[in-house]
N, C-alpha and C positions, 0 to 999 in steps of 0.2 A: 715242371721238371725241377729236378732239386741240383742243387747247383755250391758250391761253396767260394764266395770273395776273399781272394788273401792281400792284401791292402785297399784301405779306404781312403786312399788322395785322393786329389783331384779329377780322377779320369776311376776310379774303384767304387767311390762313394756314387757316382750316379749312376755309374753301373749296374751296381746294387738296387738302386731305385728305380730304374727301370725295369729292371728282371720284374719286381717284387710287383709293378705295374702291371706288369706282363702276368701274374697269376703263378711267377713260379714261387719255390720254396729259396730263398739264401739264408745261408751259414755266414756270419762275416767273421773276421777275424780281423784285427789289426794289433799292431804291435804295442800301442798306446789305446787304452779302453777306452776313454769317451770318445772316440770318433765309432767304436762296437755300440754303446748305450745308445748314442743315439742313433744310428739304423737298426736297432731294436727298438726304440721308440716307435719306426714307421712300417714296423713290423718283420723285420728281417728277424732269422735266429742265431741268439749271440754266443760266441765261444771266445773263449779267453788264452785258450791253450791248443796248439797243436794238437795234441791226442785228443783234445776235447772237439777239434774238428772233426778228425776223424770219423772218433766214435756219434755226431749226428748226422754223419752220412751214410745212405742209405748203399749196398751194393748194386752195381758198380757204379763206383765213387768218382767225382768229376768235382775237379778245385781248379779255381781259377787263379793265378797271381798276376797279380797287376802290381807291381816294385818297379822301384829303380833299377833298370838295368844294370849287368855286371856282380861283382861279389855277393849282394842280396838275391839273388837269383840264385845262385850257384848254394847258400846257406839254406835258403829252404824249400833247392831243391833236393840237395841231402839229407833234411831231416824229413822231409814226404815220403822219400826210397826207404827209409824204416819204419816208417806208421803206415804204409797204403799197403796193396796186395795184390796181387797179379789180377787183370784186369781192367783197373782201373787208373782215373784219365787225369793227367795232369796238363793245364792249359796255358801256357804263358804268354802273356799280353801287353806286355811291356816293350820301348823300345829297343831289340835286341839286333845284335849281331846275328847275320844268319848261320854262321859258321859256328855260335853257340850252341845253338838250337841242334845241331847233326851231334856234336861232345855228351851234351844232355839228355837228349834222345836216346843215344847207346847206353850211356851210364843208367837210365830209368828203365831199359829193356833186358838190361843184367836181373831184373826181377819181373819183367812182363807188366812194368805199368806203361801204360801207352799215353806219348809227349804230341801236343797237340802245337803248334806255333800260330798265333792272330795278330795280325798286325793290325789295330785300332784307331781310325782319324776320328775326328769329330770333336776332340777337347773339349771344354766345357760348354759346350753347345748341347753335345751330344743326348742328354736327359730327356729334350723336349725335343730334336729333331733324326734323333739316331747314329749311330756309327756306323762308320763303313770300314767294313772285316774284311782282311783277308787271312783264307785261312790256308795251312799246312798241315801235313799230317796224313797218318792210315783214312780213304775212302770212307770205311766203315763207324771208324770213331768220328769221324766230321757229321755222316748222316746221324748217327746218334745222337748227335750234341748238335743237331739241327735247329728244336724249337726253340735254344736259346738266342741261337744267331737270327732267327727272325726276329725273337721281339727286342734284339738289341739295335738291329740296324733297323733304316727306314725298307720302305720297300725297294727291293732289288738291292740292296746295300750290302751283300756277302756275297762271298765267293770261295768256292773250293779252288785254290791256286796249284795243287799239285801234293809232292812225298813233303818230310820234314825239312823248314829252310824255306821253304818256297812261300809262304805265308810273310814271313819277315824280310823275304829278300824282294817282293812285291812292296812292300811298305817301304823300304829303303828306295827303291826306286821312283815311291811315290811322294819322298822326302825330299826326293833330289830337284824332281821338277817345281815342288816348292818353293825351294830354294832359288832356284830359276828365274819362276816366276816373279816372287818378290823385292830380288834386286831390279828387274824390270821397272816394276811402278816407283820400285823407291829412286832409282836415278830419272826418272821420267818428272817425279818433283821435284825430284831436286835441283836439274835443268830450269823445270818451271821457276822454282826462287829463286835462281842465282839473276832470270831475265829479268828485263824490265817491266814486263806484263805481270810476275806473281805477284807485287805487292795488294794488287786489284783482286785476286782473285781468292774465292774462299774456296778450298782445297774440297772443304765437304762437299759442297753445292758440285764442284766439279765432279767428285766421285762418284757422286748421285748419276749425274747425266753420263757418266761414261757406261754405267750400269743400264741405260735405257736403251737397247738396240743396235748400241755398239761394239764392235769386233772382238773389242778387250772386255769387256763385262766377267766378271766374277762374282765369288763368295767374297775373295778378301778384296776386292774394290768396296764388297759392302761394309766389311770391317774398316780398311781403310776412313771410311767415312766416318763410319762411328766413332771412330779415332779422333780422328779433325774437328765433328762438332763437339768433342770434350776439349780439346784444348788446340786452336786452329793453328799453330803452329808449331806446336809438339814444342814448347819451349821448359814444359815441367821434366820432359825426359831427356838423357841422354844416350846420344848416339852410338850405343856400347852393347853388340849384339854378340849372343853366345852361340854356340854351336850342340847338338845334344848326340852327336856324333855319327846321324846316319849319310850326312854328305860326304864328310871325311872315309864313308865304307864305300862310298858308290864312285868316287874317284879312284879308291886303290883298287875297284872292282874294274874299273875301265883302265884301269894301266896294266893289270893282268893279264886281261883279254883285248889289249890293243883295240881300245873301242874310243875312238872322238869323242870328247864330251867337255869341249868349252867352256860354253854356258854355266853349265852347273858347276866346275872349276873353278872358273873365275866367281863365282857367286861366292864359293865357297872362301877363298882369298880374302875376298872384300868384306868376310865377317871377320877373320882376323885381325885384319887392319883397322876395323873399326874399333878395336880394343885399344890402338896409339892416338886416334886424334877423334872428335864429335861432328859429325856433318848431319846436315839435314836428310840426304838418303837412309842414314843408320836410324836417326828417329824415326823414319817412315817404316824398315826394318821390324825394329823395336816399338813401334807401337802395336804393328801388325801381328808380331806372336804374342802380345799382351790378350788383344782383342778375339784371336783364334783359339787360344790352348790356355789363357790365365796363367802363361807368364810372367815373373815378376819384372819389372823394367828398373834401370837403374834411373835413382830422377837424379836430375840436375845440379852439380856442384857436391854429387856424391863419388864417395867410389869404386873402380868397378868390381860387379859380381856377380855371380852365375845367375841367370836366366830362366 
């Protein structure tokens, strides 16, 4: 299937190589051209201009944007509404607000191109072990744009969530529990150092064995580890974690609708605060979205900055 990538970060660029794994055709695009050259190197097909995307895509036309959320999203989703044609599909894959995606969706149906929303985990993992989609959108344009969601996720790794929204507001929600999650293990260390017993203990070796048959076993207990045997005490990072804004939705989402949700509040809290003073739970924090999403981490005696 032919397909077109509109940014090559971190999460666009492998995208793109796996599709291209997968036997389909991409178009890449990016804003800066040597990151285009070289997924033309691995055989992707390179465009250097909008219209130049267009024009090598085949009817009906399907583009993917993978941006930074917010005003990049919104600029060329405007310049799409005057280069595409009723039809065709425009996909956006980026961490979005889902409240976005419903503005964007009408605004792209003023002309009958149909808005698809995918919410994408798998960070740079994802090349060698796949993404896990969740998608939004018309029935119809999801079955159509099916083969690609297979060979991006692993098996059983997508899902049709629902109308437009629902793709992103699934992803948010699956942000949140993240969030959750990892203040979990990170005060769970951080208990462990403050006691008497952590000077003895090596965090990795620990991580390992909680991963072996235990209650709590994870992905990021695995990362955690890989973390710990790069620097067993996180002493090169500091404890200074960002937020990329889908917790901050899923809290105003549960104050809306009068929904409990603790845990992921408080989670949320204790990134902000870890922007005032360096503790050992925030290194644990911050190594963890180092090792899951690439990351950048603020190292030590630097200072701070986004994530």
């Amino acid at each position: 299937m032919q397909v077109a990538m509109i940014g090559l970060g971190r999460m666009g660029m492998n995208m793109a190589r796996r599709l291209l794994r997968g036997g389909h055709e991409v178009v890449a695009y990016n804003r800066t051209s040597a990151k285009t050259e070289e997924i033309i190197s691995e055989g992707a097909v390179g465009a250097f201009t909008l219209p130049e995307v267009v024009e090598k895509l085949s009817v009906p036309r399907a583009v993917w944007l993978m941006l930074p959320a917010g005003p990049t999203v919104d600029e060329y989703i405007r310049n799409f509404k005057d280069l595409l044609s009723p039809g065709d599909i425009v996909v956006e894959g980026g961490n979005t607000y889902y409240k976005d995606d419903l503005e964007r969706a009408n605004y792209l149906g003023e002309k009958n191109i149909h808005f698809v929303d995918a919410g994408v985990s798998g960070g740079i993992w994802g090349l060698e072990v796949g993404y896990c989609l969740m998608i939004g959108g018309e029935r119809e344009v999801f079955n159509h744009l099916e083969p690609l969601f297979k060979t991006l996720a692993p098996e059983e790794g997508y899902l049709y969530c629902g109308p437009v929204g629902a793709g992103h507001f699934v992803k948010m929600i699956h942000n949140g529990i993240e969030y959750g999650m990892m203040q979990a293990y990170a005060e769970g260390f951080d208990l462990l150092e403050a006691s008497p017993y952590g000077e003895g203990l090596d965090y990795g070796d620990l991580a390992h064995l909680w991963n072996r048959g235990s209650v709590i076993r994870s992905w990021l207990l695995e990362l955690a580890e890989a973390a710990f045997r790069k620097d067993g005490r996180l002493s090169e990072i500091r404890g200074y974690v960002e937020d990329s804004g889908e917790g901050r939705w899923m809290v105003r989402e549960a104050l809306e609708r009068s929904v409990p949700m603790p845990v992921i509040a408080l989670s949320l809290m204790q990134r902000f605060r870890s922007r005032r003073e360096d503790t050992f739970a925030d290194k644990v924090l911050a190594a963890l979205r180092k090792e899951f999403g690439g990351h950048a981490v603020v190292m030590a005696g630097k200072e701070g900055r986004k994530g």
